[in-house]
C-alpha positions as CSV (number, residue, x, y, z in Angstrom):
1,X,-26.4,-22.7,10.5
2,X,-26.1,-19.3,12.1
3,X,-22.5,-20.1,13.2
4,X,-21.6,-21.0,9.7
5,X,-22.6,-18.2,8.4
6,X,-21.0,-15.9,11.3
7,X,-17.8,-17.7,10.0
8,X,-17.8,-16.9,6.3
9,X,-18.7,-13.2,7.8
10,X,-15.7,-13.7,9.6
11,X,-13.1,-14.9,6.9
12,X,-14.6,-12.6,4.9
13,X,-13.9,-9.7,7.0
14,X,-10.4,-11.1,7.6
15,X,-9.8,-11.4,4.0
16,X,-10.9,-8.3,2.7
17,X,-8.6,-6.5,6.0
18,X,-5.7,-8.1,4.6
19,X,-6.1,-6.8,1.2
20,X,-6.6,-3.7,2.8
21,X,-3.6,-3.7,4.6
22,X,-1.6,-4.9,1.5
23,X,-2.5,-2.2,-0.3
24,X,-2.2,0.7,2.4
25,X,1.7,-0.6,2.6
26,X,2.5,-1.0,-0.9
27,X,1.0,2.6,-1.7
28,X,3.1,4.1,1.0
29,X,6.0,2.7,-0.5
30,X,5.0,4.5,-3.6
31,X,7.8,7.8,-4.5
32,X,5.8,10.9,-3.1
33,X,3.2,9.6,-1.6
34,X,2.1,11.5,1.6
35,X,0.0,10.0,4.5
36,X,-2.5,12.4,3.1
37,X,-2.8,10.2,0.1
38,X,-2.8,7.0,1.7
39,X,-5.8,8.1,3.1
40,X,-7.9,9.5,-0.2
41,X,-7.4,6.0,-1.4
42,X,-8.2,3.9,1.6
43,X,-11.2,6.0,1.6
44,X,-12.1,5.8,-2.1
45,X,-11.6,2.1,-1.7
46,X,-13.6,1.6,1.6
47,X,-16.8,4.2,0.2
48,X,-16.7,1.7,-3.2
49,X,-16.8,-1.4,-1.4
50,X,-19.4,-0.2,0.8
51,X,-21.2,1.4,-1.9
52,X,-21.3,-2.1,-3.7
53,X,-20.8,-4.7,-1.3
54,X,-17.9,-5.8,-3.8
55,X,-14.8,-7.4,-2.0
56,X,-12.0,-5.3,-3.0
57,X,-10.5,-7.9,-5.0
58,X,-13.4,-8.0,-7.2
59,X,-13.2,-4.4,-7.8
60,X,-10.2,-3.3,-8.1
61,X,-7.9,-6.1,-8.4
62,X,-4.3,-7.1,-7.3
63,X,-3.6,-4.7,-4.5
64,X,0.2,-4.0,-5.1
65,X,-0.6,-3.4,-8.8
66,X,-3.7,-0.9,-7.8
67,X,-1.8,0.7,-5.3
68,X,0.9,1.7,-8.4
69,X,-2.0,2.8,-10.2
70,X,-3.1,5.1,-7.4
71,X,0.2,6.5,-6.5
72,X,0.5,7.4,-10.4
73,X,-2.7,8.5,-10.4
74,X,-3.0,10.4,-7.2
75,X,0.5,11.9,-6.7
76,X,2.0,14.9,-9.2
77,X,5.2,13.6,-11.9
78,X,7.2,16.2,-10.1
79,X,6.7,15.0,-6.5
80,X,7.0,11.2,-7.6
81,X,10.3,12.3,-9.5
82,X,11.7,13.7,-6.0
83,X,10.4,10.9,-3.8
84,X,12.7,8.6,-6.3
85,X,15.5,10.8,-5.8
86,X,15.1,10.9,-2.0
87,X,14.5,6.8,-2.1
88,X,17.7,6.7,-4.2
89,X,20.0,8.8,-1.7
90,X,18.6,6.6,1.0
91,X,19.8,3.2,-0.5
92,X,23.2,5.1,-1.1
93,X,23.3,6.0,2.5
94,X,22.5,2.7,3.4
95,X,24.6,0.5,1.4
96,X,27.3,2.7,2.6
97,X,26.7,2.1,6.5
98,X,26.4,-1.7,5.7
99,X,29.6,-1.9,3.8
100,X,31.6,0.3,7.2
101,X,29.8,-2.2,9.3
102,X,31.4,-5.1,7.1
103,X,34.6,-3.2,7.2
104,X,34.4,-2.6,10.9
105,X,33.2,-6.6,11.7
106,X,29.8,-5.0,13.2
């Protein structure tokens, strides 16, 4: 019974690291957000959940859709505004280089 037990630890563990990871990505993919906060809300996530024992899932839900609420939350409207911006230039850049790659057969 021990192993069983070890198991469910272990899917559990697995489960909650992948909602983890999910929502670490999707919140750096927010406009503005910083590797500084990417941190404040992996640690406000981790200190709840081991505060509670609650899976994150429980407590705080979908993680692309808590992530958004974070990066709203946690990041200034002016520094969100220019990440957009900067995100925006970027896919310009980009589409540009892959149309001169169609254009040059590359």
């Amino acid at each position: 019974m021990a192993k069983k037990d070890r198991t469910t630890d272990a899917a559990g563990e697995k489960d909650r690291e992948k909602w983890m990871a999910r929502f670490q990505v999707r919140l750096a993919m927010q406009p503005g957000v910083d590797r500084a906060v990417v941190l404040q809300g992996v640690k406000h996530v981790t200190a709840h959940c081991a505060d509670t024992g609650e899976h994150p899932q429980t407590a705080f839900g979908d993680p692309d859709a808590y992530a958004v609420r974070v990066g709203a939350r946690l990041v200034p409207a002016d520094r969100r505004a220019r990440g957009r911006r900067n995100n925006a230039v970027m896919n310009a850049v980009d589409s540009v280089r892959r149309r001169a790659g169609d254009v040059a057969g590359l």
